[in-house]
C-alpha positions in Angstrom: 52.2 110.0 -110.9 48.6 110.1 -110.0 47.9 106.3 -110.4 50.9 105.8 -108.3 50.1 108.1 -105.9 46.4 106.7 -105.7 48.4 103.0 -105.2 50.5 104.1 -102.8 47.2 105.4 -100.3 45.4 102.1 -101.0 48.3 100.2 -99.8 49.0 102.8 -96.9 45.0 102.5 -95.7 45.6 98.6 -95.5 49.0 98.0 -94.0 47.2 100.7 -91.6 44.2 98.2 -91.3 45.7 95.5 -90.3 47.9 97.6 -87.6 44.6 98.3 -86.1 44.4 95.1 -82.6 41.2 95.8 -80.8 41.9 93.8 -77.6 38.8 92.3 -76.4 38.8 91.1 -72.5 36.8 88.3 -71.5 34.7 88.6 -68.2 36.7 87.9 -65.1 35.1 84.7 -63.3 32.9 85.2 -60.0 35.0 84.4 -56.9 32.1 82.8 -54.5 33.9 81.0 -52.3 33.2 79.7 -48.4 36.1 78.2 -46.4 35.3 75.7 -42.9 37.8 76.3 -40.0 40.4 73.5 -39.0 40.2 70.8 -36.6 36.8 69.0 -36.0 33.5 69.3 -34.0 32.8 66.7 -31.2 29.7 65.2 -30.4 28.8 63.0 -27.5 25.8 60.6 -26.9 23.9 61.6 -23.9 23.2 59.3 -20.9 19.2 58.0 -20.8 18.5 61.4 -22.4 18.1 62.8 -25.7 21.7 64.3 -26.8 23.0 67.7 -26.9 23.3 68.6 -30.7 26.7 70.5 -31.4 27.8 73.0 -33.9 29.3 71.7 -37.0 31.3 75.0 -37.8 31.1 78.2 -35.5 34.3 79.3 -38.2 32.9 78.9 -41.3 33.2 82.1 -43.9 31.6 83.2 -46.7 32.8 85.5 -49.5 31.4 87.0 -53.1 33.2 89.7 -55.4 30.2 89.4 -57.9 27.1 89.0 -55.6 25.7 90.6 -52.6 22.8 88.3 -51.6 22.1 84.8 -51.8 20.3 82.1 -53.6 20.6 79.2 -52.0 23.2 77.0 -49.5 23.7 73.2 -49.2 24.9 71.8 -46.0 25.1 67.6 -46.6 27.1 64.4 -44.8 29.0 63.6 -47.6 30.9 61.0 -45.4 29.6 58.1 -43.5 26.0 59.4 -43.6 23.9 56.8 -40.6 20.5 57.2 -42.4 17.7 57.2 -39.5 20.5 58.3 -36.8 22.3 61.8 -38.0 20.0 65.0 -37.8 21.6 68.7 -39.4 19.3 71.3 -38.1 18.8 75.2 -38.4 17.3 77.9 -36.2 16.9 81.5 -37.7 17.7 83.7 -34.2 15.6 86.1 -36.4 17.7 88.8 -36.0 21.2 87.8 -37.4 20.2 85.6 -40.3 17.7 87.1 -42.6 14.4 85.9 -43.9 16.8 82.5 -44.6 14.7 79.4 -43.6 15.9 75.4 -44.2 15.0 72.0 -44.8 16.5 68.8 -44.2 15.9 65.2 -45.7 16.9 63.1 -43.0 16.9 60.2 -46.2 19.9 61.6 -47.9 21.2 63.6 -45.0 21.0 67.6 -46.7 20.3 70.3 -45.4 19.1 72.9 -47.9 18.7 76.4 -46.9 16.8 79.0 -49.3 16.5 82.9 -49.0 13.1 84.0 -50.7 13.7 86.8 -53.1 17.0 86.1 -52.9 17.5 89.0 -50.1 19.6 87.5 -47.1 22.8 88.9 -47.6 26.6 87.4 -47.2 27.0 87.8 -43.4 23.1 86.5 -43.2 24.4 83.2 -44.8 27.5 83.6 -42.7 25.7 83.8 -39.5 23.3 80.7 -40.6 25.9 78.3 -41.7 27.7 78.9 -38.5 24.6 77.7 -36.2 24.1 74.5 -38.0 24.2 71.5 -35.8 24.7 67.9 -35.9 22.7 65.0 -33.3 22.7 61.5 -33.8 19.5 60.2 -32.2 20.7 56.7 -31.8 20.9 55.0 -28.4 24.4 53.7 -29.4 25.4 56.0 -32.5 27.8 54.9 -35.2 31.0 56.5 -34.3 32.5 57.0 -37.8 33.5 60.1 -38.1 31.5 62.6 -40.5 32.3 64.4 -43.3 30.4 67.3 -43.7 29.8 69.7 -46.8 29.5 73.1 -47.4 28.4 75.0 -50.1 26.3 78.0 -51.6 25.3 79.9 -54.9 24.7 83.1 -54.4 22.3 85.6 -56.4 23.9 86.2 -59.7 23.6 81.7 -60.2 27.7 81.7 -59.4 28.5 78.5 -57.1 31.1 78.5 -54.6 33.5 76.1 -53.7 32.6 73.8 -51.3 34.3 73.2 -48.0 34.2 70.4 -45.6 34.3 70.2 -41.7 34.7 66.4 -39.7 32.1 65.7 -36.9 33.9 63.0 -34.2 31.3 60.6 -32.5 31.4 59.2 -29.7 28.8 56.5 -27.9 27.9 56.5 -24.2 27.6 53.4 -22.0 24.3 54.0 -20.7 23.9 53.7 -17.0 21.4 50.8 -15.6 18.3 52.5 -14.2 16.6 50.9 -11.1 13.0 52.4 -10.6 11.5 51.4 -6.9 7.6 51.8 -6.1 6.4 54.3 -3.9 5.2 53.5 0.0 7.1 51.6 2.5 7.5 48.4 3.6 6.2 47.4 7.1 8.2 44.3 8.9 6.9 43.2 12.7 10.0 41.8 14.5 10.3 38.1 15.2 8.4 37.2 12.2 9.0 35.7 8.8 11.1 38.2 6.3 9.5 40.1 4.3 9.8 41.4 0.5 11.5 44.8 0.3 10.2 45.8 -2.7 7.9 43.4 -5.1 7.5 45.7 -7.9 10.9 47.5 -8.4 12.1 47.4 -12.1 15.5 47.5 -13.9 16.4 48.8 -17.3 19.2 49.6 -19.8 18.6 50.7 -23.1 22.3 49.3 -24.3 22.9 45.9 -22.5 20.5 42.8 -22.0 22.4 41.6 -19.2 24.2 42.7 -16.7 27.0 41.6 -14.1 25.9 42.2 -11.1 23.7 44.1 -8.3 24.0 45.8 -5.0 21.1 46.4 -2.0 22.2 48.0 0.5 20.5 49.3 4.1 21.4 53.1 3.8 19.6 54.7 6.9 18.5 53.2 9.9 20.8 50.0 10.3 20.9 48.1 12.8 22.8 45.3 14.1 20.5 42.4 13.4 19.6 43.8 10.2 19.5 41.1 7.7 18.7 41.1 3.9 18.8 37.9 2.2 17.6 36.6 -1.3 17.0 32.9 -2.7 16.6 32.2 -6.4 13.0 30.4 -7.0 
């Protein structure tokens, strides 16, 4: 009776053994994600003057469940990157976006921005990514549209998604520019004609040639008045 009795416990403890399941979870995965807006930014090619840089994304969010700060944040032209013609830029307004500060390699077309310590916070980054602009410095700009890329890993090294926003370009005919010099021109009646103006230039920074010309008496016409021109 005892030896079965002792075989029966030994056989109890391990049936009860293996009953025992610890579950074991693993770690739930970060969820660092940033999502652009819809539609497109718009940029235009100024007229015989440097143009006005436009915001890629004024929409753009930012969100973390395992981070409160931020490492780092990529902004690139990931599609149809003009290398020596398409500029991203940053401004910190110093009050809204941290100690975040960027820099961007105009070879590649990125735009890296970088929080030292990694202290700027969520809405820091959120407030930075949305003041990003685009400028193509070309007199006549490739108008493909751009792709750009957004992206960001915040302070615990978890990556986000990344996101992208289209930037629509558009070239401007640029207007001739006539330049006259300064002074006046005397003419005494009843003699020969005289030049107008002998040193007045023309210029346009998108055409060579151009289809045609207008002088005109403005103020001070008279009947009589005659303007002429011979080609030497």
């Amino acid at each position: 009776m005892r030896v079965r009795d002792v075989g029966k416990l030994l056989i109890g403890l391990a049936v009860a053994a293996a009953a025992v399941v610890v579950p074991v979870s693993a770690a739930s995965a970060a969820t660092v994600t940033i999502v652009t807006d819809a539609g497109s930014a718009s940029f235009v090619a100024g007229d015989n003057a440097s143009s006005t840089p436009v915001a890629i994304d004024p929409g753009v969010t930012v969100s973390d469940d395992a981070a409160l700060t931020i490492n780092s944040a990529t902004v690139e032209i990931t599609g149809n990157f003009a290398m020596g013609q398409d500029v991203l830029a940053f401004t910190n307004d110093g009050s809204t976006m941290g100690n975040i500060a960027a820099s961007y390699d105009a070879t590649t077309g990125v735009l890296t921005l970088t929080s030292a310590g990694w202290t700027a916070t969520l809405a820091q980054l959120q407030s930075a990514l949305r003041s990003i602009t685009y400028t193509d410095t070309a007199v006549t700009p490739d108008t493909s549209t751009r792709t750009v890329s957004f992206s960001f890993i915040d302070a615990a090294a978890n990556p986000s998604n990344t996101a992208t926003h289209d930037v629509t370009v558009t070239a401007t005919d640029q207007s001739p520019i006539v330049s006259t010099t300064g002074g006046t021109t005397n003419y005494v009646g009843g003699t020969s004609a005289v030049t107008i103006d002998s040193g007045v230039t023309v210029s346009d920074l998108d055409n060579a040639t151009q289809s045609s010309a207008a002088v005109s008496i403005t103020a001070g016409f008279h009947s009589g008045d005659t303007l002429s021109f011979v080609n030497t």
